[in-house]
Structures are given as C-alpha cells and as structure tokens.
SEMAR-808104 format. One line per 4 residues: number of its first residue (from 1); their letters; for each residue x, y, z of C-alpha. Coordinates in nm, 4 decimals, decimal comma. Layout:
// SEMAR-808104
NUM> a> X/Y/Z  ...;
//
This chain:
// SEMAR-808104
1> xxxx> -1,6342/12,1782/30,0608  -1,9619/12,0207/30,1348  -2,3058/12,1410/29,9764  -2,6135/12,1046/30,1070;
5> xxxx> -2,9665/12,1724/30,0017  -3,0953/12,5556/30,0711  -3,4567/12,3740/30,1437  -3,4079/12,0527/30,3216;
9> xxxx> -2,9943/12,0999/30,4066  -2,9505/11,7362/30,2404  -2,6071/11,7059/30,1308  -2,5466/11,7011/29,7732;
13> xxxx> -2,1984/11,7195/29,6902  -1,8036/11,7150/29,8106  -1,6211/11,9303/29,6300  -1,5461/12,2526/29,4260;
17> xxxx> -1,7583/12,3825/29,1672  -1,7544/12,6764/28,9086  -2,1291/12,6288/28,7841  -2,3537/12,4007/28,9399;
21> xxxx> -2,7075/12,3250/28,9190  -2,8269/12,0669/29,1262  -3,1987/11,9091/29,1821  -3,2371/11,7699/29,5839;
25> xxxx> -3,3656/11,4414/29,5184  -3,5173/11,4337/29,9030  -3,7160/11,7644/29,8698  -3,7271/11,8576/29,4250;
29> xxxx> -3,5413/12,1735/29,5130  -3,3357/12,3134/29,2275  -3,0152/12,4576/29,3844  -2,7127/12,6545/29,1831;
33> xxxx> -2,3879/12,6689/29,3314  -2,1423/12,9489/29,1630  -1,7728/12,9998/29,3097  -1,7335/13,3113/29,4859;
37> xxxx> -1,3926/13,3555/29,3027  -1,2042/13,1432/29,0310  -0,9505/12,8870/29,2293  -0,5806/12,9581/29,1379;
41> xxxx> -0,3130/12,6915/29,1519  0,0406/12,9060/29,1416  0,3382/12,6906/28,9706  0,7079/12,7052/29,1324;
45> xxxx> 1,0299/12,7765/28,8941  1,1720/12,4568/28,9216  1,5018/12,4140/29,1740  1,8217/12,6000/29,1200;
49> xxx> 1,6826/12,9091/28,8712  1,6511/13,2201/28,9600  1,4253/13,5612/28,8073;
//
C-alpha cells in the first residue's frame, strides 16, 4: 500500500501501518495514517491432524 501526502500527494511510504505520523518533507505537512482494521495472519494445523 502506497501513502501519499493529503497536501502535495508526495509519496511517503510502501507499506502497512498501525500508527503513523509522518511530516512531507516537500510541502511540511504533518500526515497520520491509522489502519482501518488490525491485519490478521490465520495459522494452518499442520498436515495430517484433524479438529
């Protein structure tokens, strides 16, 4: 995921972020980028087991 300035739309980072503030060093804009919702990585029962 890319994010860009809400001023000047200079990009500012790549990635994924929880809680983010971020000065724009083109424009001095102070930006804060939250996650909408908390990313979950779901873990598979190894091979051959069963519930």
């Amino acid at each position: 995921m890319e994010h860009r300035c809400g001023s000047c739309n200079r990009l500012l980072a790549k990635g994924e972020a929880l809680n983010l503030a971020i000065k724009c060093p083109r424009c001095g804009a102070i930006n804060h980028l939250r996650a909408v919702s908390p990313i979950v990585e779901r873990r598979r029962a190894p091979k051959g087991t069963r519930r």
